[in-house]
Residue, then its C-alpha position, 0 to 999 in steps of 0.5 A: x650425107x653420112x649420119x653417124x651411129x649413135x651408140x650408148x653404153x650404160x656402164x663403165x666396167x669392164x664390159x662398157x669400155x670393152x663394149x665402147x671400144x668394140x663399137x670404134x673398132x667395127x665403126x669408127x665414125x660412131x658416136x659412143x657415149x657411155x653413162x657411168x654412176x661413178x667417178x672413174x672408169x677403166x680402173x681394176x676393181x679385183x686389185x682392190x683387196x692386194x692394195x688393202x694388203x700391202x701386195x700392191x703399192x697405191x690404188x692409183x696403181x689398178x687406174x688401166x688409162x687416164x681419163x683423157x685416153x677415152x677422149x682421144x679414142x673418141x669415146x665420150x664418157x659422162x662420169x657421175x651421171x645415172x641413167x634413170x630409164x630406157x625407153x625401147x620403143x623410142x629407142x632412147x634413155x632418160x639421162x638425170x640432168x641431160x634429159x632424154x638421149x637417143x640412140x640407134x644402139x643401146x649397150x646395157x653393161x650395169x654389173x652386179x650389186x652384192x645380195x642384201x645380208x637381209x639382217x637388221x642393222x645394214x645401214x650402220x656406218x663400218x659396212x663396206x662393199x668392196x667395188x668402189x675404188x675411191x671408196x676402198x681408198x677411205x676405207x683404207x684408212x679405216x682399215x689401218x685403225x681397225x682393231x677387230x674385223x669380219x668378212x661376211x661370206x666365204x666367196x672370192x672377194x671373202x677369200x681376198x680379203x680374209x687374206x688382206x685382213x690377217x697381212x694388215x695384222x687385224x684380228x680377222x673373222x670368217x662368218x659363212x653358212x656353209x661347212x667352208x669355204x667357196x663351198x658352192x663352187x670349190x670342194x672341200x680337200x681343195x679349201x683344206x690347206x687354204x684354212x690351214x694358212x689362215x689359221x697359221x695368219x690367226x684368222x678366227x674362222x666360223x663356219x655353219x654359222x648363219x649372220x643374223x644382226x649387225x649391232x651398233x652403238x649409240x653414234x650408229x657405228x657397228x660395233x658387233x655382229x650376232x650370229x646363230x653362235x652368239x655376238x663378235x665384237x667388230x669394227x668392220x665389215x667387209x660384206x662379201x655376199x655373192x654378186x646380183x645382177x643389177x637389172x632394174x633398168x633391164x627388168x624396167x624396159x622389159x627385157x627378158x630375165x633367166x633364172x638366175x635374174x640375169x639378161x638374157x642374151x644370145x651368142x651375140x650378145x642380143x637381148x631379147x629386144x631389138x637394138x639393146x645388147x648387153x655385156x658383163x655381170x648383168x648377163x647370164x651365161x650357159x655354162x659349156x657342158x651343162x647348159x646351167x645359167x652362170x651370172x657373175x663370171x669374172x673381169x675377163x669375160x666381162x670384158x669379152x662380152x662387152x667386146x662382142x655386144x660393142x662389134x654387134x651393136x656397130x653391125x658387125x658379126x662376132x660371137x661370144x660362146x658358152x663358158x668353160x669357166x677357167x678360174x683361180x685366186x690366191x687363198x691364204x698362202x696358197x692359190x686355188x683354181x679349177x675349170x668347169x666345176x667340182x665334185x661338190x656340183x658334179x654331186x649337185x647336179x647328178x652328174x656321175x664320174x670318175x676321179x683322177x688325182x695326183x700330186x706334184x711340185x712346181x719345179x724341179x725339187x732341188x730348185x728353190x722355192x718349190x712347192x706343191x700341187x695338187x690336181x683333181x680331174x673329174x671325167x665322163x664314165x666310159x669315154x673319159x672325157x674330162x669334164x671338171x678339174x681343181x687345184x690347189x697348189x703353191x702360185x705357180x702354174x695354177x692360172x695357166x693349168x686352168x686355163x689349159x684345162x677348160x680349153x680341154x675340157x671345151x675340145x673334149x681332151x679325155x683321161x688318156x689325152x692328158x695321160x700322154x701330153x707333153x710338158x715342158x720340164x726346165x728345172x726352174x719354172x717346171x718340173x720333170x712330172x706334169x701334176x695333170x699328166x701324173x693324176x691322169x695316170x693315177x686315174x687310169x691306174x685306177x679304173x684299169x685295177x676295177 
Protein backbone atom coordinates (compact mmCIF):
# COMPACT_ATOMS: atom_id res chain seq x y z
CA UNK A 1 0.00 0.00 0.00
CA UNK A 2 1.22 3.43 -1.23
CA UNK A 3 1.73 5.63 1.96
CA UNK A 4 1.69 9.23 0.65
CA UNK A 5 4.58 11.97 1.15
CA UNK A 6 3.90 14.11 3.73
CA UNK A 7 5.55 17.47 3.18
CA UNK A 8 5.12 20.73 5.52
CA UNK A 9 5.86 24.13 4.51
CA UNK A 10 6.40 26.52 6.84
CA UNK A 11 5.86 29.91 5.10
CA UNK A 12 3.28 31.26 2.91
CA UNK A 13 5.50 33.56 0.57
CA UNK A 14 6.93 33.44 -2.54
CA UNK A 15 9.20 30.82 -1.56
CA UNK A 16 6.51 28.43 0.51
CA UNK A 17 3.92 28.33 -2.36
CA UNK A 18 6.73 27.80 -4.89
CA UNK A 19 8.04 25.18 -2.61
CA UNK A 20 4.34 23.61 -2.25
CA UNK A 21 3.91 23.69 -5.84
CA UNK A 22 7.16 22.35 -6.71
CA UNK A 23 6.34 19.32 -4.07
CA UNK A 24 2.99 18.59 -6.47
CA UNK A 25 5.00 18.75 -9.56
CA UNK A 26 7.51 15.86 -8.90
CA UNK A 27 4.74 14.09 -6.64
CA UNK A 28 1.41 14.61 -7.02
CA UNK A 29 0.08 12.23 -4.67
CA UNK A 30 2.01 14.19 -1.60
CA UNK A 31 0.55 15.38 1.01
CA UNK A 32 1.58 19.36 1.53
CA UNK A 33 0.49 21.38 4.08
CA UNK A 34 1.93 24.82 4.36
CA UNK A 35 1.58 26.69 7.74
CA UNK A 36 1.13 30.72 7.31
CA UNK A 37 0.96 33.33 10.33
CA UNK A 38 -0.91 35.48 8.16
CA UNK A 39 -4.40 35.63 6.70
CA UNK A 40 -3.55 35.49 3.11
CA UNK A 41 -1.02 34.10 0.74
CA UNK A 42 0.03 34.34 -2.78
CA UNK A 43 -0.70 38.09 -2.74
CA UNK A 44 2.71 40.39 -4.08
CA UNK A 45 3.63 42.28 -1.22
CA UNK A 46 6.73 44.60 -3.44
CA UNK A 47 3.15 45.88 -5.15
CA UNK A 48 2.32 47.06 -1.88
CA UNK A 49 3.81 50.71 -2.07
CA UNK A 50 2.41 51.48 -6.03
CA UNK A 51 -0.87 50.92 -4.34
CA UNK A 52 -0.05 53.59 -1.65
CA UNK A 53 0.80 55.65 -4.81
CA UNK A 54 -2.09 55.76 -6.96
CA UNK A 55 -0.09 53.62 -9.66
CA UNK A 56 -2.06 50.50 -8.94
CA UNK A 57 -5.75 50.85 -8.24
CA UNK A 58 -6.77 48.42 -5.23
CA UNK A 59 -4.85 45.87 -2.98
CA UNK A 60 -7.38 43.36 -4.09
CA UNK A 61 -5.11 43.94 -7.34
CA UNK A 62 -1.56 42.24 -6.09
CA UNK A 63 -4.01 39.01 -4.75
CA UNK A 64 -1.97 36.26 -7.41
CA UNK A 65 -5.18 33.28 -6.61
CA UNK A 66 -7.88 33.05 -4.44
CA UNK A 67 -7.89 31.01 -1.63
CA UNK A 68 -9.64 28.18 -3.44
CA UNK A 69 -7.24 27.92 -6.18
CA UNK A 70 -4.61 26.04 -3.20
CA UNK A 71 -7.61 23.58 -2.70
CA UNK A 72 -8.09 22.32 -5.89
CA UNK A 73 -4.23 22.06 -6.21
CA UNK A 74 -4.23 19.95 -3.44
CA UNK A 75 -2.26 22.20 -1.21
CA UNK A 76 -3.68 22.57 2.30
CA UNK A 77 -2.86 25.86 3.51
CA UNK A 78 -3.69 26.71 7.35
CA UNK A 79 -3.73 30.43 7.46
CA UNK A 80 -3.21 32.27 10.83
CA UNK A 81 -1.68 29.34 12.55
CA UNK A 82 2.18 29.46 13.84
CA UNK A 83 4.46 26.84 13.94
CA UNK A 84 5.87 26.94 17.49
CA UNK A 85 8.89 24.49 17.28
CA UNK A 86 10.57 21.91 14.78
CA UNK A 87 11.49 18.90 15.98
CA UNK A 88 14.21 17.29 13.66
CA UNK A 89 15.08 14.20 15.37
CA UNK A 90 11.04 13.30 15.55
CA UNK A 91 11.03 14.72 12.11
CA UNK A 92 7.98 16.77 13.26
CA UNK A 93 6.83 20.42 14.13
CA UNK A 94 4.72 21.76 17.07
CA UNK A 95 1.65 23.54 15.39
CA UNK A 96 -0.28 25.96 18.16
CA UNK A 97 -3.56 24.68 18.39
CA UNK A 98 -2.87 21.45 16.23
CA UNK A 99 -0.30 20.03 18.40
CA UNK A 100 2.42 17.99 16.80
CA UNK A 101 2.53 17.10 13.04
CA UNK A 102 4.54 14.77 11.17
CA UNK A 103 6.40 15.11 8.21
CA UNK A 104 8.72 13.10 5.87
CA UNK A 105 9.92 16.51 4.66
CA UNK A 106 9.99 19.79 6.07
CA UNK A 107 10.32 23.00 3.88
CA UNK A 108 11.16 25.98 6.09
CA UNK A 109 10.27 29.24 3.91
CA UNK A 110 10.06 31.90 6.99
CA UNK A 111 11.13 35.33 5.22
CA UNK A 112 12.71 37.87 6.79
CA UNK A 113 11.76 40.44 9.57
CA UNK A 114 12.78 44.41 9.18
CA UNK A 115 16.25 45.13 11.57
CA UNK A 116 14.87 46.60 14.95
CA UNK A 117 15.93 50.64 14.45
CA UNK A 118 17.34 49.98 18.17
CA UNK A 119 15.97 53.37 19.45
CA UNK A 120 13.36 53.99 22.08
CA UNK A 121 9.88 54.65 21.30
CA UNK A 122 9.39 51.57 18.71
CA UNK A 123 6.35 50.62 20.09
CA UNK A 124 4.41 53.64 19.69
CA UNK A 125 1.23 53.43 17.23
CA UNK A 126 2.09 55.36 13.70
CA UNK A 127 5.19 52.89 12.86
CA UNK A 128 4.53 50.93 10.08
CA UNK A 129 6.34 47.87 8.40
CA UNK A 130 5.44 47.46 5.12
CA UNK A 131 4.91 43.53 4.50
CA UNK A 132 1.47 42.84 5.57
CA UNK A 133 -1.21 43.40 2.82
CA UNK A 134 -4.30 43.59 5.08
CA UNK A 135 -2.15 45.81 6.96
CA UNK A 136 -0.87 48.16 4.27
CA UNK A 137 -4.84 48.42 3.33
CA UNK A 138 -5.29 50.23 7.17
CA UNK A 139 -2.40 51.75 6.88
CA UNK A 140 -3.70 53.45 3.95
CA UNK A 141 -6.19 55.18 5.31
CA UNK A 142 -3.82 56.55 7.83
CA UNK A 143 -1.94 57.26 5.12
CA UNK A 144 -4.75 59.63 3.03
CA UNK A 145 -4.87 61.68 6.83
CA UNK A 146 -1.35 61.90 7.08
CA UNK A 147 0.13 65.56 7.05
CA UNK A 148 4.01 64.94 7.58
CA UNK A 149 5.68 61.46 7.12
CA UNK A 150 9.54 59.81 7.37
CA UNK A 151 11.07 56.64 5.68
CA UNK A 152 13.72 55.38 7.97
CA UNK A 153 16.28 54.10 5.93
CA UNK A 154 17.22 54.58 1.98
CA UNK A 155 16.79 50.87 1.20
CA UNK A 156 14.32 49.85 -1.89
CA UNK A 157 11.28 49.62 0.00
CA UNK A 158 12.57 53.26 1.34
CA UNK A 159 13.02 54.11 -2.05
CA UNK A 160 9.14 52.95 -3.04
CA UNK A 161 7.77 54.59 -0.56
CA UNK A 162 9.75 58.06 -0.23
CA UNK A 163 8.18 58.14 -4.06
CA UNK A 164 4.70 56.79 -2.93
CA UNK A 165 4.69 59.29 -0.18
CA UNK A 166 5.41 62.88 -2.37
CA UNK A 167 2.79 61.33 -5.24
CA UNK A 168 0.15 61.23 -2.17
CA UNK A 169 1.17 64.96 -1.53
CA UNK A 170 2.68 64.26 2.13
CA UNK A 171 5.38 66.41 3.21
CA UNK A 172 7.81 63.38 2.69
CA UNK A 173 11.48 63.09 4.94
CA UNK A 174 14.34 60.73 4.31
CA UNK A 175 16.31 59.75 7.37
CA UNK A 176 19.64 57.59 6.28
CA UNK A 177 22.94 57.25 7.77
CA UNK A 178 24.57 57.12 5.14
CA UNK A 179 25.94 60.00 2.30
CA UNK A 180 22.50 58.76 0.03
CA UNK A 181 20.70 56.91 -1.04
CA UNK A 182 20.75 52.62 -1.55
CA UNK A 183 24.55 53.38 -0.59
CA UNK A 184 25.26 50.08 0.27
CA UNK A 185 24.35 48.71 -2.91
CA UNK A 186 23.95 51.67 -5.75
CA UNK A 187 26.86 54.10 -6.50
CA UNK A 188 26.46 57.63 -6.06
CA UNK A 189 26.39 59.26 -9.77
CA UNK A 190 23.62 56.47 -10.29
CA UNK A 191 21.48 57.75 -7.07
CA UNK A 192 22.26 61.65 -8.38
CA UNK A 193 19.17 62.09 -10.77
CA UNK A 194 17.01 59.91 -8.24
CA UNK A 195 17.67 62.82 -5.52
CA UNK A 196 17.06 65.35 -8.15
CA UNK A 197 13.40 64.18 -8.87
CA UNK A 198 12.83 63.78 -5.27
CA UNK A 199 13.50 66.97 -4.53
CA UNK A 200 11.54 68.22 -7.60
CA UNK A 201 8.47 66.06 -5.73
CA UNK A 202 9.39 68.42 -2.44
CA UNK A 203 11.00 65.63 -0.49
CA UNK A 204 12.89 66.77 2.51
CA UNK A 205 16.14 64.41 2.21
CA UNK A 206 18.52 63.93 5.59
CA UNK A 207 21.46 62.07 4.68
CA UNK A 208 24.48 61.33 7.52
CA UNK A 209 22.03 61.76 9.55
CA UNK A 210 21.74 58.74 12.64
CA UNK A 211 17.89 58.26 13.98
CA UNK A 212 17.89 58.26 17.53
CA UNK A 213 14.32 58.47 19.01
CA UNK A 214 10.74 58.19 17.89
CA UNK A 215 8.62 60.77 20.34
CA UNK A 216 5.44 60.42 21.15
CA UNK A 217 2.69 62.08 22.71
CA UNK A 218 0.67 61.83 25.79
CA UNK A 219 -2.29 59.05 23.92
CA UNK A 220 1.36 56.89 22.64
CA UNK A 221 0.94 58.18 19.04
CA UNK A 222 4.31 59.47 17.55
CA UNK A 223 4.45 62.67 16.79
CA UNK A 224 8.30 63.11 15.88
CA UNK A 225 11.40 61.88 15.37
CA UNK A 226 14.86 62.81 16.72
CA UNK A 227 17.93 62.72 14.89
CA UNK A 228 21.57 63.35 15.51
CA UNK A 229 20.52 66.71 13.50
CA UNK A 230 17.76 67.57 15.71
CA UNK A 231 13.75 66.64 16.01
CA UNK A 232 10.98 66.41 12.57
CA UNK A 233 7.83 66.43 13.55
CA UNK A 234 5.71 63.43 12.02
CA UNK A 235 2.71 61.60 11.83
CA UNK A 236 4.33 58.23 10.39
CA UNK A 237 6.79 56.22 9.99
CA UNK A 238 7.51 54.10 7.47
CA UNK A 239 10.55 51.88 8.91
CA UNK A 240 12.43 50.54 5.91
CA UNK A 241 15.44 49.26 7.85
CA UNK A 242 17.05 46.17 5.88
CA UNK A 243 15.74 42.76 5.86
CA UNK A 244 16.90 40.01 8.78
CA UNK A 245 16.27 36.44 8.39
CA UNK A 246 13.64 35.28 10.26
CA UNK A 247 15.64 32.01 11.64
CA UNK A 248 14.51 31.50 15.10
CA UNK A 249 12.80 28.40 14.38
CA UNK A 250 15.91 27.42 12.05
CA UNK A 251 18.51 28.53 14.64
CA UNK A 252 15.89 26.67 17.55
CA UNK A 253 16.15 23.23 15.67
CA UNK A 254 19.60 23.47 15.12
CA UNK A 255 20.33 24.40 11.94
CA UNK A 256 23.33 25.66 10.56
CA UNK A 257 23.52 29.63 10.20
CA UNK A 258 26.13 31.85 7.87
CA UNK A 259 27.32 35.08 8.32
CA UNK A 260 25.00 37.06 7.49
CA UNK A 261 22.45 35.03 9.98
CA UNK A 262 20.93 33.26 6.94
CA UNK A 263 20.30 29.23 6.45
CA UNK A 264 22.68 27.58 4.94
CA UNK A 265 21.83 25.74 2.20
CA UNK A 266 23.47 23.66 -0.64
CA UNK A 267 22.51 23.94 -4.57
CA UNK A 268 19.60 21.83 -3.40
CA UNK A 269 18.26 23.87 -1.45
CA UNK A 270 19.71 21.35 1.72
CA UNK A 271 20.15 22.66 5.16
CA UNK A 272 22.45 21.13 7.00
CA UNK A 273 20.02 18.64 8.58
CA UNK A 274 18.72 15.68 6.88
CA UNK A 275 15.04 15.91 5.37
CA UNK A 276 14.57 20.04 6.14
CA UNK A 277 15.17 22.09 3.22
CA UNK A 278 14.62 25.63 2.84
CA UNK A 279 13.76 28.59 0.48
CA UNK A 280 13.39 32.56 0.31
CA UNK A 281 14.54 35.37 2.66
CA UNK A 282 15.60 33.14 5.28
CA UNK A 283 18.63 31.81 3.14
CA UNK A 284 21.68 32.84 2.26
CA UNK A 285 22.98 32.68 -1.12
CA UNK A 286 27.11 33.04 -2.66
CA UNK A 287 27.03 35.61 -4.68
CA UNK A 288 28.61 34.31 -8.45
CA UNK A 289 31.84 36.04 -8.92
CA UNK A 290 32.60 36.41 -5.36
CA UNK A 291 31.32 33.84 -3.43
CA UNK A 292 30.08 36.74 -0.79
CA UNK A 293 26.84 35.39 1.34
CA UNK A 294 23.67 37.31 -0.11
CA UNK A 295 20.42 37.18 2.04
CA UNK A 296 17.32 39.25 1.13
CA UNK A 297 17.38 38.81 -2.74
CA UNK A 298 14.39 39.45 -4.26
CA UNK A 299 10.53 37.72 -5.07
CA UNK A 300 11.89 36.02 -7.88
CA UNK A 301 14.70 34.26 -6.30
CA UNK A 302 12.60 33.59 -3.60
CA UNK A 303 10.32 31.92 -5.69
CA UNK A 304 13.05 30.16 -7.56
CA UNK A 305 14.25 28.56 -4.49
CA UNK A 306 11.16 27.62 -3.18
CA UNK A 307 10.85 25.65 -6.40
CA UNK A 308 14.10 23.76 -6.26
CA UNK A 309 13.71 23.03 -2.23
CA UNK A 310 9.67 22.06 -3.21
CA UNK A 311 11.22 19.38 -6.23
CA UNK A 312 14.19 18.22 -3.66
CA UNK A 313 11.95 17.61 -0.79
CA UNK A 314 9.35 15.34 -3.12
CA UNK A 315 12.69 13.56 -4.30
CA UNK A 316 13.53 15.09 -7.36
CA UNK A 317 17.07 16.30 -8.39
CA UNK A 318 17.02 19.92 -9.43
CA UNK A 319 19.28 22.51 -8.55
CA UNK A 320 19.44 26.15 -7.80
CA UNK A 321 22.78 28.19 -8.61
CA UNK A 322 24.86 31.09 -7.42
CA UNK A 323 23.61 34.53 -7.97
CA UNK A 324 24.49 37.26 -10.34
CA UNK A 325 21.88 39.51 -8.96
CA UNK A 326 20.06 41.05 -11.68
CA UNK A 327 18.05 44.18 -10.23
CA UNK A 328 16.07 47.46 -10.42
CA UNK A 329 13.22 49.57 -9.15
CA UNK A 330 11.44 52.92 -10.04
CA UNK A 331 13.31 55.75 -7.98
CA UNK A 332 11.61 59.06 -7.82
CA UNK A 333 10.84 59.64 -11.85
CA UNK A 334 13.64 57.81 -12.78
CA UNK A 335 14.32 53.52 -12.76
CA UNK A 336 17.50 52.55 -11.36
CA UNK A 337 19.23 48.94 -12.08
CA UNK A 338 22.35 46.83 -12.12
CA UNK A 339 23.63 43.12 -11.81
CA UNK A 340 26.39 41.82 -9.84
CA UNK A 341 27.44 45.01 -8.14
CA UNK A 342 29.06 48.66 -8.12
CA UNK A 343 32.18 50.54 -7.78
CA UNK A 344 30.96 51.35 -4.31
CA UNK A 345 31.33 47.42 -3.26
CA UNK A 346 34.09 46.78 -6.11
CA UNK A 347 35.99 49.39 -3.95
CA UNK A 348 34.70 47.52 -0.41
CA UNK A 349 35.73 44.26 -1.25
CA UNK A 350 39.11 45.14 -2.97
CA UNK A 351 38.30 44.08 -6.20
CA UNK A 352 40.06 46.12 -8.97
CA UNK A 353 38.67 47.48 -12.25
CA UNK A 354 38.01 49.13 -15.09
CA UNK A 355 35.27 51.60 -16.03
CA UNK A 356 33.21 51.47 -19.17
CA UNK A 357 30.36 54.35 -19.45
CA UNK A 358 28.15 55.52 -21.81
CA UNK A 359 25.06 57.32 -22.54
CA UNK A 360 22.27 57.06 -24.31
CA UNK A 361 18.16 57.09 -25.08
CA UNK A 362 15.46 55.06 -25.01
CA UNK A 363 14.29 55.26 -28.37
CA UNK A 364 14.72 56.86 -31.37
CA UNK A 365 15.09 60.78 -30.31
CA UNK A 366 12.53 61.90 -32.58
CA UNK A 367 10.25 59.42 -31.26
CA UNK A 368 8.08 60.54 -28.36
CA UNK A 369 8.79 60.26 -24.93
CA UNK A 370 12.48 59.46 -25.27
CA UNK A 371 14.52 59.49 -22.34
CA UNK A 372 17.80 58.90 -21.22
CA UNK A 373 20.09 56.29 -20.15
CA UNK A 374 23.05 55.76 -18.71
CA UNK A 375 25.17 52.50 -18.43
CA UNK A 376 28.07 51.79 -15.98
CA UNK A 377 30.12 48.64 -16.71
CA UNK A 378 32.80 47.43 -14.31
CA UNK A 379 35.24 44.74 -16.01
CA UNK A 380 38.50 42.52 -14.66
CA UNK A 381 41.80 44.10 -15.85
CA UNK A 382 43.26 42.56 -18.35
CA UNK A 383 40.69 39.74 -19.82
CA UNK A 384 37.94 42.49 -19.52
CA UNK A 385 35.66 40.46 -18.50
CA UNK A 386 32.31 42.24 -17.26
CA UNK A 387 32.26 41.93 -13.73
CA UNK A 388 29.38 44.58 -12.18
CA UNK A 389 26.99 47.09 -14.11
CA UNK A 390 24.49 49.99 -13.11
CA UNK A 391 21.92 52.12 -14.60
CA UNK A 392 20.07 54.59 -14.29
CA UNK A 393 17.65 55.85 -17.00
CA UNK A 394 14.04 56.68 -17.88
CA UNK A 395 11.89 53.12 -17.38
CA UNK A 396 12.41 51.45 -20.37
CA UNK A 397 14.73 48.69 -20.93
CA UNK A 398 16.42 49.05 -17.40
CA UNK A 399 14.90 45.74 -16.20
CA UNK A 400 15.49 43.83 -19.47
CA UNK A 401 19.26 45.27 -19.77
CA UNK A 402 20.00 44.07 -16.23
CA UNK A 403 18.84 40.91 -16.81
CA UNK A 404 20.85 40.85 -19.86
CA UNK A 405 23.73 42.05 -18.13
CA UNK A 406 23.91 39.20 -15.26
CA UNK A 407 23.40 36.54 -17.86
CA UNK A 408 26.86 38.08 -19.26
CA UNK A 409 28.24 38.70 -16.50
CA UNK A 410 27.38 34.62 -15.25
CA UNK A 411 28.86 33.44 -19.01
CA UNK A 412 31.69 35.52 -18.93
CA UNK A 413 30.86 38.10 -21.94
CA UNK A 414 33.85 40.87 -21.82
CA UNK A 415 34.26 44.48 -22.86
CA UNK A 416 34.95 43.62 -26.55
CA UNK A 417 31.84 40.96 -26.57
CA UNK A 418 29.60 43.87 -25.50
CA UNK A 419 31.38 46.34 -27.80
CA UNK A 420 30.42 44.15 -30.95
CA UNK A 421 26.60 42.98 -29.87
CA UNK A 422 23.87 43.26 -32.05
CA UNK A 423 20.70 45.15 -30.80
CA UNK A 424 17.54 45.46 -31.96
CA UNK A 425 16.82 49.24 -33.29
CA UNK A 426 13.11 50.23 -34.14
CA UNK A 427 12.27 53.85 -33.64
CA UNK A 428 9.67 53.05 -31.18
CA UNK A 429 10.88 50.88 -28.52
CA UNK A 430 14.80 51.12 -29.16
CA UNK A 431 17.21 53.36 -30.33
CA UNK A 432 19.98 53.25 -33.19
CA UNK A 433 22.99 53.24 -30.45
CA UNK A 434 22.90 50.28 -27.91
CA UNK A 435 23.80 52.52 -24.39
CA UNK A 436 25.59 48.95 -23.40
CA UNK A 437 27.53 48.69 -26.67
CA UNK A 438 28.19 52.73 -26.85
CA UNK A 439 29.90 52.29 -22.80
CA UNK A 440 31.56 49.35 -23.92
CA UNK A 441 33.15 51.24 -26.65
CA UNK A 442 33.86 54.04 -24.52
CA UNK A 443 35.86 51.85 -22.47
CA UNK A 444 37.89 50.21 -24.80
CA UNK A 445 38.67 53.83 -26.27
CA UNK A 446 39.67 54.44 -23.00
CA UNK A 447 42.23 51.79 -22.26
CA UNK A 448 43.47 51.47 -26.00
CA UNK A 449 44.44 55.59 -25.28
CA UNK A 450 46.40 54.58 -21.77
Amino acid sequence: MHVPRRAVVIGGGAAGLGAAGGVKAVDPSAEVTVYTEFEDVAYSPCGIPYVHGGEIESFDKLILAGKQAYVDAGIDVHYETKVNSVDVAGRSVDVAGEGSVPYDSLIIATGFDYADPGVPGADLSGLYYVKNIRRAAEWDKVIAETKRAVVVEASPLGLEMVTALAHRGVETHLVDPHPYALAEMADPDIMAPVQDSWRELGVHMHFNTSLEAFLGDADGKLRAIRTSAGEIPVELAVVATHKTPNNKLAAAAGLQLGSTGGIVVDEGMRTSVAGVWSAGDANEIPHGLTGVPLQGLTGSHAYAQGKVAGANAAGGDRTYRAVYVPWGTPAGKWVIGGASFGETTATALGIPYVLAVGEGISRARYYPGVRPIKVKLLAEPGSLRLIGAQMVGGGEGIKERADFLATAIKFGLTLRDLGSMENVYSPAIGALNEPIVTAANNGLAALAKG
